[in-house]
N, C-alpha and C positions, 0 to 999 in steps of 0.2 A: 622215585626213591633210590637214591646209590645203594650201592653193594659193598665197596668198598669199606674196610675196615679201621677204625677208627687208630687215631693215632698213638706209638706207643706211652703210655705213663709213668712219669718218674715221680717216686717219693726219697729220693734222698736230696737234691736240691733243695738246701734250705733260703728262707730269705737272707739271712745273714752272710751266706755264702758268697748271694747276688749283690749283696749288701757293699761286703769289703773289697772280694775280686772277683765283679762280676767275666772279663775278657775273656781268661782261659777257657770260662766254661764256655761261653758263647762260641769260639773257636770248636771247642771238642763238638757242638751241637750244631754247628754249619757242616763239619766232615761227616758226623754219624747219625744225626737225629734232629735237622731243619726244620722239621714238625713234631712239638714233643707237648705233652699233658703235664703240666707239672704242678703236683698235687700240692707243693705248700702255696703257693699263689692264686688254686683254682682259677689257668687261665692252660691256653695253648697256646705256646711260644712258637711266634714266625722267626727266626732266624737269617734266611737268606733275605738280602737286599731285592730280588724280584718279588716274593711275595710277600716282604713288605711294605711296597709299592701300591702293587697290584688291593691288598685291602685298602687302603687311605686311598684308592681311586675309585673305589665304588663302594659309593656310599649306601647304594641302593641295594646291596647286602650286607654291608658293615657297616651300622648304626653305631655315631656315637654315645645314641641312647642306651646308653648299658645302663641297667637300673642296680650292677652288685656293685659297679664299681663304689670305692668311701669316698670318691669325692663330693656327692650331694649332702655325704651326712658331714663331710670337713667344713666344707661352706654354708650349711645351712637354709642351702638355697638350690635350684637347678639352674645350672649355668651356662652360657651359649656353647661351653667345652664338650656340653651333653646333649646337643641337639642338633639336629639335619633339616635336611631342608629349608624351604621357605623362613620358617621361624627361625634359622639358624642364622641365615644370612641378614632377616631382619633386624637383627640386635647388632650382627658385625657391623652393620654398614651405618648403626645408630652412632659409634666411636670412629667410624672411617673416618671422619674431617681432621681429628686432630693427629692423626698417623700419617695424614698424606705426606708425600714426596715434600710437595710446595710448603707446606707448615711444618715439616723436621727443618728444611732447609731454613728459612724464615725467622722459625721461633726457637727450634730446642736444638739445632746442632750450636748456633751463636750459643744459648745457655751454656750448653756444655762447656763450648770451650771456654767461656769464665767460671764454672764447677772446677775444671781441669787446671786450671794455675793455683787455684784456689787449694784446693786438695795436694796438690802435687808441691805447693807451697809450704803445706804443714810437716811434708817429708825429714826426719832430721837424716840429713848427707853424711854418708861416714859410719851411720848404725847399724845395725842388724836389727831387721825392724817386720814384724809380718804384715805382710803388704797385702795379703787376702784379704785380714782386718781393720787396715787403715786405710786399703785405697780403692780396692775391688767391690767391697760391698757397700761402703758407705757412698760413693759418688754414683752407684748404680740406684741407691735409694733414692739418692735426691733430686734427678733428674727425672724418676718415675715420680716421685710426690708430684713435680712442676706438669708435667705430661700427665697426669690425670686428673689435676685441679685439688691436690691438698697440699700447695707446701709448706703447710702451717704443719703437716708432719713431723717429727722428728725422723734422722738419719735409724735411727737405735728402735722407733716407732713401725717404722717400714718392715726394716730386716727381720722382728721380731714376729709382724704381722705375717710376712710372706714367708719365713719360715714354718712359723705354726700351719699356715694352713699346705704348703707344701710337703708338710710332715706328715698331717691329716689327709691329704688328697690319696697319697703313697700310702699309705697305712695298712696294705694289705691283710698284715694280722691280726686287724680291728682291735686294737690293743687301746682300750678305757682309757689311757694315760694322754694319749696323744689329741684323743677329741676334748679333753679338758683340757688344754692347751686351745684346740683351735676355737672353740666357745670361747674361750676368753679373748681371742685377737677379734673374735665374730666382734662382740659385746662391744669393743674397743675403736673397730671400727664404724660400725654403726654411728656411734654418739658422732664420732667426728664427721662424716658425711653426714650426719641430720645439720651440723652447722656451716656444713662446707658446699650442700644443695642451696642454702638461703642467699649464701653470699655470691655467687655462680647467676642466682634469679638476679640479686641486686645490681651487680657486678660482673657484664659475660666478656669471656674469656677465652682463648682459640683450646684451652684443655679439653681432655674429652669429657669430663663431670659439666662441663659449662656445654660442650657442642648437644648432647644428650638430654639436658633439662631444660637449653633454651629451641629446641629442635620443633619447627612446625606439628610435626606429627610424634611425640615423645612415645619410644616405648615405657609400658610399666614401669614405677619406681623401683619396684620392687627388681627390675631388671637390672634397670640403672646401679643400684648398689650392688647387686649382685657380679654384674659384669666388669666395675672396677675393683671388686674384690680378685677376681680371677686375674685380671690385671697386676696388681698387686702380688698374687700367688707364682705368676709366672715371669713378671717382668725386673725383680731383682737377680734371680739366681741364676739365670740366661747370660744376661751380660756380665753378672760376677761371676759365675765358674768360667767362661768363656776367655774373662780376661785374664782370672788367675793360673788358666790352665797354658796360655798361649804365652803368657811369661813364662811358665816351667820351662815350654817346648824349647824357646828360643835360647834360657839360662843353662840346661842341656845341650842343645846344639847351637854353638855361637856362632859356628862357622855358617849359621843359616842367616844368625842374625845380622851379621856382616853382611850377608849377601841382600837380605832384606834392606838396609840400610842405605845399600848402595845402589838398588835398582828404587827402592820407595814401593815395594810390592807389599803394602799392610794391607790392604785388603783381601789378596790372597791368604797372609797368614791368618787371619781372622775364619776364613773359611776351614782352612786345618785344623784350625784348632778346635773348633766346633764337630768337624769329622773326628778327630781322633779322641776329643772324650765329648760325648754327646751331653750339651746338659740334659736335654729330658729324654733319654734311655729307653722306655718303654712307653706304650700306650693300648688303650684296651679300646674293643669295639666286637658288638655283639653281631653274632653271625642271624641274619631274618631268615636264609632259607638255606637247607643243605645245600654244602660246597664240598667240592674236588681240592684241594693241593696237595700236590705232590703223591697221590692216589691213595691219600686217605680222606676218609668222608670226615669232614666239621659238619657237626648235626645243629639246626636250626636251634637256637635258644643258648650254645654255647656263646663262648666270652674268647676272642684271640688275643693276643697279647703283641703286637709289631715290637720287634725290639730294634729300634733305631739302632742303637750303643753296636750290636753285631752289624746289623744293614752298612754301617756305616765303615767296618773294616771286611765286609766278605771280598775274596779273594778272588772272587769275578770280575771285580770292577776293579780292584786297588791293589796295588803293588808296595811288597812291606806297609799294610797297613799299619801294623804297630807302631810305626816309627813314625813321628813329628817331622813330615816335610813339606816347606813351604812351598816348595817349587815341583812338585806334583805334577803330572802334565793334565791329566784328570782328575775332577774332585766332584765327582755326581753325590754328595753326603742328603743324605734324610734329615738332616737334625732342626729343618725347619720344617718338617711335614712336606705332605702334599693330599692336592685334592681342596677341597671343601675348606677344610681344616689346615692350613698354611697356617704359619705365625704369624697375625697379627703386627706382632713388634719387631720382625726380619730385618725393616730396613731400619728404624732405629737401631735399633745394636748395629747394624755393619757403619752407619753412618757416625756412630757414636767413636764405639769401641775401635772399630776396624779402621774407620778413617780420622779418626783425633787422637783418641787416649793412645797409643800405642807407639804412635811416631814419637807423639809429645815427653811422653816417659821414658824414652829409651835415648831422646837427646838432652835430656834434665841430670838422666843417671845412667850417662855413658857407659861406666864400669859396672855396674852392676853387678852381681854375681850372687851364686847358690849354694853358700857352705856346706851343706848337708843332704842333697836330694833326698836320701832315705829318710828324713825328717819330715818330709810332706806328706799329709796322711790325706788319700783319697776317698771318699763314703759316698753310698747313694746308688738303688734301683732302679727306683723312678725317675729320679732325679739323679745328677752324679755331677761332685767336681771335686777338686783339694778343700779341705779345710780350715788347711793352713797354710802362709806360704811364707817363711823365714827368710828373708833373703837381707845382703851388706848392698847399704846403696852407694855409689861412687862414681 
């Protein structure tokens, strides 16, 4: 049994706080309070970029089995997000076929880039147009519908679905309102996977809904839906905040953009951008036996909270983290996990966003520009990107 004294507890930290500007605070708790209790979240916040590391590498005291996290009551389901081990890896590797390297290459980067003229085509040149909403989320939806076998989806179907339930997964204040929202995407998607399983049996396909139910040895159905819903919860807002945030960066720093243009470093910026606002911000994992950091005792049965969004600007590894730079000489960011628990969708989104959408759009709409920075309204805990993004295309 440690001795060591548990970590200090903050009750003035609201979620709203973390809500609108989370950075500052994560700053002030890297210098003073790296391991902190924070009572409106009921979680303990890792803050430094080594411990949290060090959790999402051992899984065999940080279980993603956390049973307070809402995300089983958002989904309606337990989801491979909430399991270790064997059974964890069993359901990963049930969708692994249609994520591989050879089948992004093959099937869905070609998509994309006909998604991307396509989209990029509806542009009107010359406007003031928000392009969070006409180009980041919608073309992010539609290329997940194609990659997990519905794109009988609508664009406005996806975004809806995967907001509901990434609203619900985050919902730390178990606030009534929001699980009635994600029962309704639950409901919604259901009906359309009971007819989008049938045609996948009729009709197979390299998506993961077809690799999954035409698969020698199928996990559970009940898996099956479950794990293209998680899909769905996490695979639009990655590539959308991601893309909308990496426009801000470069519509802010031109002189970066120029430099990007002229060496063809989009891949690099794709990875900044994702360092500097992290889409998925925090994650929760349940402590199975008393631990040490930082010399205070996490007692078995608590809940840690990694907070990538800080991990990813501590000032051990990064130099002005604040600041949008593409040309970084080091970029070790969290923002796709590690351990066990890697993102799934890493190399779609860098293959996607990083190395199609980004060139293509910036030589469509040379000019570009950002009338209003203070116009972009950034939101999000668990999740975080702009909400908005205003921009004249030219």
């Amino acid at each position: 049994m440690l001795d060591h004294r548990l970590a200090p507890l903050d009750d003035t930290i609201s979620i709203d706080d973390l809500t609108v500007a989370p950075y500052p605070i994560y700053r002030r708790l890297r210098a003073e309070a790296p391991v902190l209790r924070v009572k409106s979240v009921g979680r303990t916040f890792l803050t430094k970029a080594e411990d949290c590391k060090y959790v999402k590498d051992t899984p065999e005291i940080f279980s993603s089995n956390d049973p307070n996290t809402p995300m089983k009551r958002a989904f309606l389901a337990h989801t491979l997000m909430r399991k270790d081990g064997p059974e964890h890896m069993a359901e990963r590797m049930a969708m692994a076929p249609a994520l591989m390297p050879k089948t992004i290459q093959e099937v869905w980067a070609p998509l994309y880039r006909q998604f991307v003229d396509e989209y990029l085509d509806r542009l009107p040149k010359g406007e003031v147009v928000d392009l969070h909403v006409l180009l980041s989320e919608p073309i992010a939806a539609r290329i997940l519908a194609h990659i997990l076998g519905i794109p009988e989806a609508t664009d406005a179907q996806m975004s809806f679905w995967s907001q509901a339930l990434i609203d619900g997964a985050g919902n730390f204040g178990w606030r009534p309102d929001l699980f009635e929202i994600s029962d309704r995407a639950n409901a919604e998607m259901d009906a359309m996977l009971a007819r989008a399983v049938e045609r996948v049996r009729a009709q197979p396909d390299r998506s993961a809904l077809s690799v999954m139910v035409n698969s020698e040895n199928p996990i559970a159905m009940s898996q099956i839906v479950a794990n293209i819903k998680i899909a769905i919860g996490g695979g639009i807002n990655e590539p959308r905040d991601a893309l909308s945030t990496i426009i801000y960066g470069f519509l802010t720093e031109p002189e970066q953009l120029e430099e990007t243009r002229r060496t063809g470093k989009w891949g690099q910026a794709f990875e900044e951008g994702v360092r500097w606002v992290a889409p998925i911000q925090a994650s929760s994992r349940l402590v199975l036996e008393d631990v040490e950091i930082r010399g205070f005792r996490i007692p078995k049965g608590d809940t840690v909270m990694t907070i990538q969004a800080s991990a990813n600007h501590d000032e051990d590894l990064f130099d002005h983290p604040e600041r949008f730079d593409v040309f970084r000489t080091k970029n070790p960011h969290q923002s796709f996990g590690s351990g066990p628990h890697h993102c799934g969708g890493a190399h779609i989104a860098r293959r996607t966003v990083g190395a199609i959408m980004l060139e293509a759009l910036f030589e469509r709409f040379p000019n570009m520009t950002l009338p209003d920075p203070q116009a972009v309204l950034w939101r999000g805990f668990g999740f975080r990107g702009p909400i908005n993004l205003p921009v004249k295309l030219g």
